[in-house]
PDBQT receptor file of N, H, CA, C and O in Angstrom, charges set to zero:
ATOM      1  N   UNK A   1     122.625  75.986  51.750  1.00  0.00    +0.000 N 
ATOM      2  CA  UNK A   1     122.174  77.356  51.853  1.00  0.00    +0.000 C 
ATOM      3  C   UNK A   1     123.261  78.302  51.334  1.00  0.00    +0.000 C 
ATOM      4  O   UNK A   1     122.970  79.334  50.729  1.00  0.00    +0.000 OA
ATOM      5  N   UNK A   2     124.825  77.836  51.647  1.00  0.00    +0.000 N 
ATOM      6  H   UNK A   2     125.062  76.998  52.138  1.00  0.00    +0.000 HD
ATOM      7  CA  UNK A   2     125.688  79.237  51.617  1.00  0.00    +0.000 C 
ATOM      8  C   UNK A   2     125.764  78.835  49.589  1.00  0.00    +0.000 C 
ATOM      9  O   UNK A   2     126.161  79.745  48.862  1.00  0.00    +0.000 OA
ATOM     10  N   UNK A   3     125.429  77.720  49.067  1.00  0.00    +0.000 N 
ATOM     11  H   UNK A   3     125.106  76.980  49.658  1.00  0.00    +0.000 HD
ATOM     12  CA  UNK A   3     125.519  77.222  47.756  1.00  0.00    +0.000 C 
ATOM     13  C   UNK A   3     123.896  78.664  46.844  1.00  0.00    +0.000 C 
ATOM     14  O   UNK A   3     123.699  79.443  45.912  1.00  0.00    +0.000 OA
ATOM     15  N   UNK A   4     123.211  78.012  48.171  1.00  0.00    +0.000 N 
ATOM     16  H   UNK A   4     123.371  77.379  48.928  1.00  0.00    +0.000 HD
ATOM     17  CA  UNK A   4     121.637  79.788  46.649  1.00  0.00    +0.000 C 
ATOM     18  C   UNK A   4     122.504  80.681  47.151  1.00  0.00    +0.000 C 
ATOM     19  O   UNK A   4     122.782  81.551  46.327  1.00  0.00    +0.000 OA
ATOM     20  N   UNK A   5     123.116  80.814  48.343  1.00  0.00    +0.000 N 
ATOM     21  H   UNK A   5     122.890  80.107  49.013  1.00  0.00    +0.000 HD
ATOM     22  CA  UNK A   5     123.480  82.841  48.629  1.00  0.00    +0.000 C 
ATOM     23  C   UNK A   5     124.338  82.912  47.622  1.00  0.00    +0.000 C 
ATOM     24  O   UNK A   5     124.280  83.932  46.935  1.00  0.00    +0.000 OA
ATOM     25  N   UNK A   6     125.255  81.961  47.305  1.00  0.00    +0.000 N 
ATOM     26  H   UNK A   6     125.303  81.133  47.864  1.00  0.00    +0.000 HD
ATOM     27  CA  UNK A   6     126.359  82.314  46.448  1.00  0.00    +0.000 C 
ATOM     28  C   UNK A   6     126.133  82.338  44.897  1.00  0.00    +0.000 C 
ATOM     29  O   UNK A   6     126.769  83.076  44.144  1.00  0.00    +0.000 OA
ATOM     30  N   UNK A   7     125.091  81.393  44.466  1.00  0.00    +0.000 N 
ATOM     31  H   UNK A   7     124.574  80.794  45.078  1.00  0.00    +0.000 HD
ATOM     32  CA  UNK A   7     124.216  82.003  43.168  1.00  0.00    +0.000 C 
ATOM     33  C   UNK A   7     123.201  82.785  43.640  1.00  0.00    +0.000 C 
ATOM     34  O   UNK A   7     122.553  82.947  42.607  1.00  0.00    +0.000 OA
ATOM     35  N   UNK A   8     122.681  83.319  44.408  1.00  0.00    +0.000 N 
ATOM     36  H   UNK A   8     123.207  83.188  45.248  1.00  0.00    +0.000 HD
ATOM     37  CA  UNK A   8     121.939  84.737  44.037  1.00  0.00    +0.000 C 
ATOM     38  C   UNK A   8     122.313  85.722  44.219  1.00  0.00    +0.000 C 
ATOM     39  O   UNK A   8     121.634  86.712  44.494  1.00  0.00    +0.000 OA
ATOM     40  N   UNK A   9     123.707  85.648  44.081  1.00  0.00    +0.000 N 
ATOM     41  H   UNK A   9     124.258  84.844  43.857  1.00  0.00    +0.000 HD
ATOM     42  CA  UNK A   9     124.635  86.662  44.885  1.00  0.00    +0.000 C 
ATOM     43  C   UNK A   9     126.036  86.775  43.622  1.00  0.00    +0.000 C 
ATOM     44  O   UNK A   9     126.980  87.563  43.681  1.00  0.00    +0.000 OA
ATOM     45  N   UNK A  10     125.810  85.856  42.675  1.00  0.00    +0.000 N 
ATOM     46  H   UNK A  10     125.043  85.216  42.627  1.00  0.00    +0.000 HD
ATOM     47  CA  UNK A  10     126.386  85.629  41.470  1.00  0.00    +0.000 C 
ATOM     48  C   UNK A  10     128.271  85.819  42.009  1.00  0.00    +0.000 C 
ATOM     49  O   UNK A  10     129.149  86.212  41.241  1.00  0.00    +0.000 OA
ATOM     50  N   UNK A  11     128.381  85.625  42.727  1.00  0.00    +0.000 N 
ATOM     51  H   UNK A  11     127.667  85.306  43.351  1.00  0.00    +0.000 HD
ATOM     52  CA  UNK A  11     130.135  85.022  43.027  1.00  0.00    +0.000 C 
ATOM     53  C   UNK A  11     130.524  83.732  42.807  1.00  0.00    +0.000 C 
ATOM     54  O   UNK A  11     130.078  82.726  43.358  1.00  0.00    +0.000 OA
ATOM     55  N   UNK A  12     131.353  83.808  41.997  1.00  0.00    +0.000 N 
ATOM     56  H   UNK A  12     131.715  84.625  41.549  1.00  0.00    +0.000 HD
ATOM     57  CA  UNK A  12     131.555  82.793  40.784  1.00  0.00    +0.000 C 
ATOM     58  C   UNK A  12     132.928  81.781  42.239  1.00  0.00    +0.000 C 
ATOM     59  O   UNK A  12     133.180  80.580  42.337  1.00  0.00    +0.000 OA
ATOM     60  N   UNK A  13     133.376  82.791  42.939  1.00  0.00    +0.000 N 
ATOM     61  H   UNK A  13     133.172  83.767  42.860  1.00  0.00    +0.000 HD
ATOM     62  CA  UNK A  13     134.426  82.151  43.880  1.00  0.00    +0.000 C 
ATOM     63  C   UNK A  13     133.893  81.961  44.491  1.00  0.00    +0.000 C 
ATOM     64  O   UNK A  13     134.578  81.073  44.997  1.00  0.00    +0.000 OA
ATOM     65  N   UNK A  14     132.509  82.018  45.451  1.00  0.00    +0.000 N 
ATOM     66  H   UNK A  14     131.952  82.740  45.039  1.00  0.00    +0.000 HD
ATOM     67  CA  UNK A  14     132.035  81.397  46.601  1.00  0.00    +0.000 C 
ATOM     68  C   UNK A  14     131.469  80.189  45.828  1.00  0.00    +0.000 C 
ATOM     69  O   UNK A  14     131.376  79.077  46.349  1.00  0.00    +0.000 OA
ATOM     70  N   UNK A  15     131.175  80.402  44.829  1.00  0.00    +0.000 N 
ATOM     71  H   UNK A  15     131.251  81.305  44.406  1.00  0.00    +0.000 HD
ATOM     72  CA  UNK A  15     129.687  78.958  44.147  1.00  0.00    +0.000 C 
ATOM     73  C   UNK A  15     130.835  77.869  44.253  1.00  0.00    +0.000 C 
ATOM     74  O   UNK A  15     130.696  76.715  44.656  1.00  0.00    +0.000 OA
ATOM     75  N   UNK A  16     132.121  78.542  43.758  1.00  0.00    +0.000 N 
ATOM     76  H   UNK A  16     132.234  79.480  43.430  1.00  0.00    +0.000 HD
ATOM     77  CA  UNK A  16     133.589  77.779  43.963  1.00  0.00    +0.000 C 
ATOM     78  C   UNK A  16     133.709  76.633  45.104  1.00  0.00    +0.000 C 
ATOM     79  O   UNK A  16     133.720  75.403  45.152  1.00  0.00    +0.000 OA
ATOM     80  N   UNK A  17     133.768  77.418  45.739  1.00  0.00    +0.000 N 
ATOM     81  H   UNK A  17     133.759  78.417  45.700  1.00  0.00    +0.000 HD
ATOM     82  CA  UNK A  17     135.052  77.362  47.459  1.00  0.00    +0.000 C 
ATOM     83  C   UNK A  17     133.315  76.461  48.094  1.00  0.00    +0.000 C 
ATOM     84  O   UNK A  17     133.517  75.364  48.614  1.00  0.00    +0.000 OA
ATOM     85  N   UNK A  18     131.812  76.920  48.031  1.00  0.00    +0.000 N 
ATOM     86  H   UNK A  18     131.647  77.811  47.608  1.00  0.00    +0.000 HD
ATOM     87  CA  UNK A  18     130.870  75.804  48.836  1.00  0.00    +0.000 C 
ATOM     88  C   UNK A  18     130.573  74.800  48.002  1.00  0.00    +0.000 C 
ATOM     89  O   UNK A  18     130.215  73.776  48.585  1.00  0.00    +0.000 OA
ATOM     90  N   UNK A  19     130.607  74.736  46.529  1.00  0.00    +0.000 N 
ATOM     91  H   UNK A  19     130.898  75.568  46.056  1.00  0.00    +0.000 HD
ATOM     92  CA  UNK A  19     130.369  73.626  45.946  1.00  0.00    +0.000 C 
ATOM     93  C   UNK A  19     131.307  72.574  46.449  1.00  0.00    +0.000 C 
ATOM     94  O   UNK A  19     130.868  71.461  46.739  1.00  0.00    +0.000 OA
ATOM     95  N   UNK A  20     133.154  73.002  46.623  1.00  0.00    +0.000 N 
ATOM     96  H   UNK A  20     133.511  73.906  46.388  1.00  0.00    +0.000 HD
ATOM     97  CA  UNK A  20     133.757  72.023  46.886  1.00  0.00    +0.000 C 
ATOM     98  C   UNK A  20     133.337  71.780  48.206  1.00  0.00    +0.000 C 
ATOM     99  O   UNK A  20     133.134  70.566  48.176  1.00  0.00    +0.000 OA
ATOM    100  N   UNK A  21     133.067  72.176  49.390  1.00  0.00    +0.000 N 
ATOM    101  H   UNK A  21     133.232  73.162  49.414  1.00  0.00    +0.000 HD
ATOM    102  CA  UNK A  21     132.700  72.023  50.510  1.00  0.00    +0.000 C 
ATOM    103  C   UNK A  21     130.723  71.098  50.829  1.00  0.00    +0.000 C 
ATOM    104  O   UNK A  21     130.233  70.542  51.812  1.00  0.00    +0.000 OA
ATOM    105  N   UNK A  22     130.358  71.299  49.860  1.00  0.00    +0.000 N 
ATOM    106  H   UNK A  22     130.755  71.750  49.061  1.00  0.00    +0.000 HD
ATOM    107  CA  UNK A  22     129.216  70.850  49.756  1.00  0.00    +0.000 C 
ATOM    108  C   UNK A  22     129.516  69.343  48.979  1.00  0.00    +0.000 C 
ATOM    109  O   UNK A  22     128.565  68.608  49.244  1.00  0.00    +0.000 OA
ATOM    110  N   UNK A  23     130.185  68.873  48.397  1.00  0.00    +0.000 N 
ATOM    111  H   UNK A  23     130.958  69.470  48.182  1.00  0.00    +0.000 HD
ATOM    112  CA  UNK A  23     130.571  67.613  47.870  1.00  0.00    +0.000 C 
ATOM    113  C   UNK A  23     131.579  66.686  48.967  1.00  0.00    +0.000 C 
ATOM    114  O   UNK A  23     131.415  65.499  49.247  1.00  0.00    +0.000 OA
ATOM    115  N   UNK A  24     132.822  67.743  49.565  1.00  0.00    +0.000 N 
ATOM    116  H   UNK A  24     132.955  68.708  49.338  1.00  0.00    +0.000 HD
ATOM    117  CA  UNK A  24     133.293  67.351  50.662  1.00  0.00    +0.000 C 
ATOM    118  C   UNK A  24     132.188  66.507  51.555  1.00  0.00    +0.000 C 
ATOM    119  O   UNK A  24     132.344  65.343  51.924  1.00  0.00    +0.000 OA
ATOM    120  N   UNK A  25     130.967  67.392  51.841  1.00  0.00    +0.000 N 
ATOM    121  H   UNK A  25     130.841  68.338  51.541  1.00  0.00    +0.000 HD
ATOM    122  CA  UNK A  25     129.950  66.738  52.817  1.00  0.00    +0.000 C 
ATOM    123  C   UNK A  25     128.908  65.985  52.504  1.00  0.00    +0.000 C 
ATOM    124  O   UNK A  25     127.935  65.619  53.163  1.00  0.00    +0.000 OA
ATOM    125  N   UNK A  26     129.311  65.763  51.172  1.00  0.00    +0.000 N 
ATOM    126  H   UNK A  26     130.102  66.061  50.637  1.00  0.00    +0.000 HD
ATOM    127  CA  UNK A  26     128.128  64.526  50.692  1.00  0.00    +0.000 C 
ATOM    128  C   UNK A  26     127.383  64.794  49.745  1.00  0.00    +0.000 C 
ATOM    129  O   UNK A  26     126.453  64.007  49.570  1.00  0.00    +0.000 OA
ATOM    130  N   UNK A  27     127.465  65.591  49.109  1.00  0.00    +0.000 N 
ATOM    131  H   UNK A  27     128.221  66.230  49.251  1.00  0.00    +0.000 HD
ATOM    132  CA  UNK A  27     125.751  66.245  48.690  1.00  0.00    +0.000 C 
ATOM    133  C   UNK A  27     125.856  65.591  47.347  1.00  0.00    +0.000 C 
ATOM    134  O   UNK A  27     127.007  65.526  46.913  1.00  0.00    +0.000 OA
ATOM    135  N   UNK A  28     124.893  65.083  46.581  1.00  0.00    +0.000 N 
ATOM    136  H   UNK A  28     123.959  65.135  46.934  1.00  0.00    +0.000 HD
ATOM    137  CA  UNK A  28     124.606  64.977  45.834  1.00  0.00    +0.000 C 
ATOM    138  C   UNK A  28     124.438  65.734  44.221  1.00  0.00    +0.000 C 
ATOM    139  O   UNK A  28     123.964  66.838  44.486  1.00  0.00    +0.000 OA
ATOM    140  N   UNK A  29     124.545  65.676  43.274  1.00  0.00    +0.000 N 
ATOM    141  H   UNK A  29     124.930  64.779  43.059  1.00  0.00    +0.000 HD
ATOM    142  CA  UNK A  29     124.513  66.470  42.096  1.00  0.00    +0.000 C 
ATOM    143  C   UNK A  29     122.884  66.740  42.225  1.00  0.00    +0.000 C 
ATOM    144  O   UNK A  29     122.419  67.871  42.085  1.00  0.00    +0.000 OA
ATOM    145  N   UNK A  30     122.134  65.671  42.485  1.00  0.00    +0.000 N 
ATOM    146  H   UNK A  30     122.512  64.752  42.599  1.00  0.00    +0.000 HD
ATOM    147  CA  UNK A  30     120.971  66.234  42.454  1.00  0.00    +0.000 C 
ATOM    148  C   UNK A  30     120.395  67.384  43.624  1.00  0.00    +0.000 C 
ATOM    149  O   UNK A  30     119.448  68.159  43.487  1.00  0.00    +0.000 OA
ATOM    150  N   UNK A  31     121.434  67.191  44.987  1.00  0.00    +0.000 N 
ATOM    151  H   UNK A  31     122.203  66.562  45.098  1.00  0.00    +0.000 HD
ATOM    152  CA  UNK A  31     120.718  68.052  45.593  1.00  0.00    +0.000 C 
ATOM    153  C   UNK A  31     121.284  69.350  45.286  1.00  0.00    +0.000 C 
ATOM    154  O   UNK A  31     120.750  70.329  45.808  1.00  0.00    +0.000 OA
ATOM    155  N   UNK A  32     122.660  69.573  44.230  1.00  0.00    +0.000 N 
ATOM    156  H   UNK A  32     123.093  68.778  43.806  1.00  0.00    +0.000 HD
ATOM    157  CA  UNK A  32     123.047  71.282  44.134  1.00  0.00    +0.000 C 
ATOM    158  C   UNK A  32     122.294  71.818  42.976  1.00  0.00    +0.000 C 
ATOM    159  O   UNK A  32     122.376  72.984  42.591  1.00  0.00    +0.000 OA
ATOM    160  N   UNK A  33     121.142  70.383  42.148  1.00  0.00    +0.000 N 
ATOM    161  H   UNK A  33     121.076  69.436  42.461  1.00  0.00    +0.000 HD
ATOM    162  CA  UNK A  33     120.801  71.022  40.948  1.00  0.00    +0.000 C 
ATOM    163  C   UNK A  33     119.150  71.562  41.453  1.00  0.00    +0.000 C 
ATOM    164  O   UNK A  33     118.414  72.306  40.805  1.00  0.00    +0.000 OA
ATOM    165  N   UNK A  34     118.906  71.026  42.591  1.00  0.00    +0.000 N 
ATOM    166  H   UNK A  34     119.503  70.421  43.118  1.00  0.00    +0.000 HD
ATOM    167  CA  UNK A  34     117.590  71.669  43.248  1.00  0.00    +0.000 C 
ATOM    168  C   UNK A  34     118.405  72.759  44.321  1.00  0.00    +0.000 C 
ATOM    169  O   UNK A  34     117.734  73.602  44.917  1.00  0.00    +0.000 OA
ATOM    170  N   UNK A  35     119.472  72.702  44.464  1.00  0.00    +0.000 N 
ATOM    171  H   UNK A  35     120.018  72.017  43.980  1.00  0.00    +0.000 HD
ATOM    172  CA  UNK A  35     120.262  74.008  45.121  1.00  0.00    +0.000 C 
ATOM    173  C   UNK A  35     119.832  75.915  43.835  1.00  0.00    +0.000 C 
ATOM    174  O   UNK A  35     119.482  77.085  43.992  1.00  0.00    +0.000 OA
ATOM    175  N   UNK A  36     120.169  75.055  42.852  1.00  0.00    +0.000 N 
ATOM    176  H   UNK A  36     120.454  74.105  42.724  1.00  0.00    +0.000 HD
ATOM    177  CA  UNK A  36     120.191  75.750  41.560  1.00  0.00    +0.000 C 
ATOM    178  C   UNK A  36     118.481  76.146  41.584  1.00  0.00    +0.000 C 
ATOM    179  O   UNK A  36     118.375  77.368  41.477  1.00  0.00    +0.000 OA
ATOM    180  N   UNK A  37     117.757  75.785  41.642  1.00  0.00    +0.000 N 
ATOM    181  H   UNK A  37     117.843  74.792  41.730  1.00  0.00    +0.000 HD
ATOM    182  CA  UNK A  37     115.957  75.989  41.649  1.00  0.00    +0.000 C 
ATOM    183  C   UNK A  37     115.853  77.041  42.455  1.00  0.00    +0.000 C 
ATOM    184  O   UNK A  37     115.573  78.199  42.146  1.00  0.00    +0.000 OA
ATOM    185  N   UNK A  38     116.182  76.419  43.908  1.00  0.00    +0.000 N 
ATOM    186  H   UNK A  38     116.410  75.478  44.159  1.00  0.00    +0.000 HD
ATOM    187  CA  UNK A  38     115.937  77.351  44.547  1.00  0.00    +0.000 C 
ATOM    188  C   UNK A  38     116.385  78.496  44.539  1.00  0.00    +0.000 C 
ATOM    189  O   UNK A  38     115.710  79.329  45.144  1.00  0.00    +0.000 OA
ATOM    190  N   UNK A  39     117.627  78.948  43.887  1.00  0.00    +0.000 N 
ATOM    191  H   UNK A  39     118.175  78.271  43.396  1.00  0.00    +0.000 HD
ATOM    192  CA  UNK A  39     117.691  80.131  44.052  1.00  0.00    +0.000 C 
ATOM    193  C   UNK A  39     117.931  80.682  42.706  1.00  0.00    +0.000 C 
ATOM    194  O   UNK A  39     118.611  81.661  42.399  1.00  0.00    +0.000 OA
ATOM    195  N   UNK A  40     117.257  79.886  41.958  1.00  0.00    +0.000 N 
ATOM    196  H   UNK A  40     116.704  79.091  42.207  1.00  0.00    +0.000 HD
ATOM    197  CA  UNK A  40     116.622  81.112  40.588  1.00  0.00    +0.000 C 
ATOM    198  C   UNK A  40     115.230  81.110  41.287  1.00  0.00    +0.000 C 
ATOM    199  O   UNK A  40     114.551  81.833  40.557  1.00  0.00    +0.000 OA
ATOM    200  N   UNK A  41     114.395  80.655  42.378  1.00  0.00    +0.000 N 
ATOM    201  H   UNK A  41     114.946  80.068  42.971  1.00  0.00    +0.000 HD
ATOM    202  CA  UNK A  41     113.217  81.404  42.586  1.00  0.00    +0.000 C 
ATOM    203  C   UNK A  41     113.405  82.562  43.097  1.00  0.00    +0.000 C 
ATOM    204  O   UNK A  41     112.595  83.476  42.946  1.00  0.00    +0.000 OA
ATOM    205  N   UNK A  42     114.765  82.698  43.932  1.00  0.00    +0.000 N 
ATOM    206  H   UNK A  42     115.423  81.955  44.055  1.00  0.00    +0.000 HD
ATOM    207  CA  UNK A  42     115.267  84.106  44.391  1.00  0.00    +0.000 C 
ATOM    208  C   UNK A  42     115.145  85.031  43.707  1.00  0.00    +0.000 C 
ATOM    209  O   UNK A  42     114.494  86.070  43.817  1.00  0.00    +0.000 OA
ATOM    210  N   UNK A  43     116.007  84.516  42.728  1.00  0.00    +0.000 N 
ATOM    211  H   UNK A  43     116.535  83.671  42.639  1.00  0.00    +0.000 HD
ATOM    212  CA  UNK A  43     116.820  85.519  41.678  1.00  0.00    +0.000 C 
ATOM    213  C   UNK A  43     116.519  85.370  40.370  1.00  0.00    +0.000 C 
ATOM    214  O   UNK A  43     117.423  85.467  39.539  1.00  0.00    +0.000 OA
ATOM    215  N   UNK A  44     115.129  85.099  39.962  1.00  0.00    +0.000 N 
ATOM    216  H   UNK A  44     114.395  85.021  40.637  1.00  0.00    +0.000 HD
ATOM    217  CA  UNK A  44     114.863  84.384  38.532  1.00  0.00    +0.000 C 
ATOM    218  C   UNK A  44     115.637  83.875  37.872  1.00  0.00    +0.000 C 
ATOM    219  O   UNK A  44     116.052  82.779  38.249  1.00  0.00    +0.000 OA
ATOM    220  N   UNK A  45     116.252  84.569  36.372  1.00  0.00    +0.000 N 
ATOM    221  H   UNK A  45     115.915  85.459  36.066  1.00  0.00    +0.000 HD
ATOM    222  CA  UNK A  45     117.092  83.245  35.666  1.00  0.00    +0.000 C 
ATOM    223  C   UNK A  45     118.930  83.558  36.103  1.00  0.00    +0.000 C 
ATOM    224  O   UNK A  45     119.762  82.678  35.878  1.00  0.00    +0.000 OA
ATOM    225  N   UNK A  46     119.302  84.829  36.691  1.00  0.00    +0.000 N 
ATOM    226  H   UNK A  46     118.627  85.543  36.874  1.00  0.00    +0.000 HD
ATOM    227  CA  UNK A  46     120.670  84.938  36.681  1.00  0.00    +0.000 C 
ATOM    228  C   UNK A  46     121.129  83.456  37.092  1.00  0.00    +0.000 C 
ATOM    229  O   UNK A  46     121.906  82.714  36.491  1.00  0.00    +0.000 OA
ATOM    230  N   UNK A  47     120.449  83.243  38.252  1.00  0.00    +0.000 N 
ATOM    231  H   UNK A  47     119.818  83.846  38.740  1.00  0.00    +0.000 HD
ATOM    232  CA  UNK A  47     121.227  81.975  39.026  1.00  0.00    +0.000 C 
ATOM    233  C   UNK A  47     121.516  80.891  38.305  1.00  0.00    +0.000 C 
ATOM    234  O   UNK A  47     122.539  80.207  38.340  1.00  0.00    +0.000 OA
ATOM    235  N   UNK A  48     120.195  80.728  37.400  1.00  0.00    +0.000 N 
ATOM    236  H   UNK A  48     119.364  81.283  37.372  1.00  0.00    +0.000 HD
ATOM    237  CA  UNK A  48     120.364  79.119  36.164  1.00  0.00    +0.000 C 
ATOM    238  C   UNK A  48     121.631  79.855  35.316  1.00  0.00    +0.000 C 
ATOM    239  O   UNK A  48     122.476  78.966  35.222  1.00  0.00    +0.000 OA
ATOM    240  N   UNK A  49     122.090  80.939  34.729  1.00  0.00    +0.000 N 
ATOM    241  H   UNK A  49     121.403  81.662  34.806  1.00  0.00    +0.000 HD
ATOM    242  CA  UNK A  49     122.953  81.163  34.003  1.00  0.00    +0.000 C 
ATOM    243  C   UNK A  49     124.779  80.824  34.731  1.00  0.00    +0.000 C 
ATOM    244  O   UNK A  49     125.764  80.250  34.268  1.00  0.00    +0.000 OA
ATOM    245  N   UNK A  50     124.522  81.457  35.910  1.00  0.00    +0.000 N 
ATOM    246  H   UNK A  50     123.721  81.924  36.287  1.00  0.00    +0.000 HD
ATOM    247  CA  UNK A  50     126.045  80.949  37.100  1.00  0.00    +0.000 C 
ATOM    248  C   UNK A  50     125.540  79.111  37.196  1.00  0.00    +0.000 C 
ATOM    249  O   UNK A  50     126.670  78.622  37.212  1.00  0.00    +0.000 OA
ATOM    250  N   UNK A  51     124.831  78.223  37.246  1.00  0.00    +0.000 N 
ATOM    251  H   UNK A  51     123.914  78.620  37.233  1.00  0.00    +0.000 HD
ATOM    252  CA  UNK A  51     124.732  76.935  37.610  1.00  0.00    +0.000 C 
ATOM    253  C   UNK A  51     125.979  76.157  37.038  1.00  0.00    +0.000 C 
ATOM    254  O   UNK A  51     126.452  75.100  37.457  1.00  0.00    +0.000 OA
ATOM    255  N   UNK A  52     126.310  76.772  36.199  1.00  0.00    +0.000 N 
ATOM    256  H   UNK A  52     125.927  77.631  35.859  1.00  0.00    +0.000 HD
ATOM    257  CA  UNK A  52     127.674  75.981  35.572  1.00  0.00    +0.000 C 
ATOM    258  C   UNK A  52     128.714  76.381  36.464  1.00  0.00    +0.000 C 
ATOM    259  O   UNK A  52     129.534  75.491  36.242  1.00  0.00    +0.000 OA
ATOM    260  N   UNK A  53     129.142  76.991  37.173  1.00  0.00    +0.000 N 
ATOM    261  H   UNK A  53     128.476  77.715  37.353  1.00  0.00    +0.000 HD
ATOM    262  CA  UNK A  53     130.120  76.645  37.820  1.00  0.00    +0.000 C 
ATOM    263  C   UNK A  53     129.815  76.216  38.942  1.00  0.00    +0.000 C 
ATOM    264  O   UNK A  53     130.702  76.261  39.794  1.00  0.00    +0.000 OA
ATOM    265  N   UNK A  54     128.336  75.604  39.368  1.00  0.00    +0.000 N 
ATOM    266  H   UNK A  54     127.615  75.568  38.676  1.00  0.00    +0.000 HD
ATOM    267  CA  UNK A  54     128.048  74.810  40.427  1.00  0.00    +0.000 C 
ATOM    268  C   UNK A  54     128.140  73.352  39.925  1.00  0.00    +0.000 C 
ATOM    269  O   UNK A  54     128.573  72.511  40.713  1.00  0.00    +0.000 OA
ATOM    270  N   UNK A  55     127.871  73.083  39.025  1.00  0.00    +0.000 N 
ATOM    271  H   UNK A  55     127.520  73.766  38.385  1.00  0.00    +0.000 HD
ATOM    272  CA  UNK A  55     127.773  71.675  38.435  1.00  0.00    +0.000 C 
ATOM    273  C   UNK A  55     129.038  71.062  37.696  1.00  0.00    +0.000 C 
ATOM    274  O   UNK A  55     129.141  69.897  37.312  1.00  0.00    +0.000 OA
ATOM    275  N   UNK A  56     130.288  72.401  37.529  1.00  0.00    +0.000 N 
ATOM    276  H   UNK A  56     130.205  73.348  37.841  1.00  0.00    +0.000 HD
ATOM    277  CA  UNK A  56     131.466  71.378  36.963  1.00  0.00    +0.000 C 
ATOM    278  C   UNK A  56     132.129  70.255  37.007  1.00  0.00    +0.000 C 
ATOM    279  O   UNK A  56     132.380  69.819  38.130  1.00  0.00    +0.000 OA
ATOM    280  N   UNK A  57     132.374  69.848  36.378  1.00  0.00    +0.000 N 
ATOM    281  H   UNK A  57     132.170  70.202  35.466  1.00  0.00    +0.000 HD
ATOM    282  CA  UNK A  57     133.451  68.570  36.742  1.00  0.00    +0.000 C 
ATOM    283  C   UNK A  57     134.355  68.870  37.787  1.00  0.00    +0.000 C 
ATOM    284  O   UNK A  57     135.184  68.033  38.145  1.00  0.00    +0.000 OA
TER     285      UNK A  57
């Protein structure tokens, strides 16, 4: 959840600081890339445009 607030909310340091915390706890690439869905339904396409710094290496 704090992974859509932080893309629909386009803070490039939170997508940061919960992606690492969201991998810390397990999550899957697939579940931050349906993280990413959901909140371009929020926020239409801004959010798919920030998804890259949810999905970095």
């Amino acid at each position: 959840m704090a992974i859509a607030v932080a893309l629909t909310t386009q803070c490039v340091y939170c997508i940061e600081i919960h992606r690492k915390s969201a991998l810390e706890a397990g999550a899957s690439e697939e579940e931050l890339t349906e993280t990413v869905h959901v909140a371009a339904a929020l926020r239409a396409g801004a959010a798919i445009t920030h998804r890259t710094h949810l999905l970095e290496p």
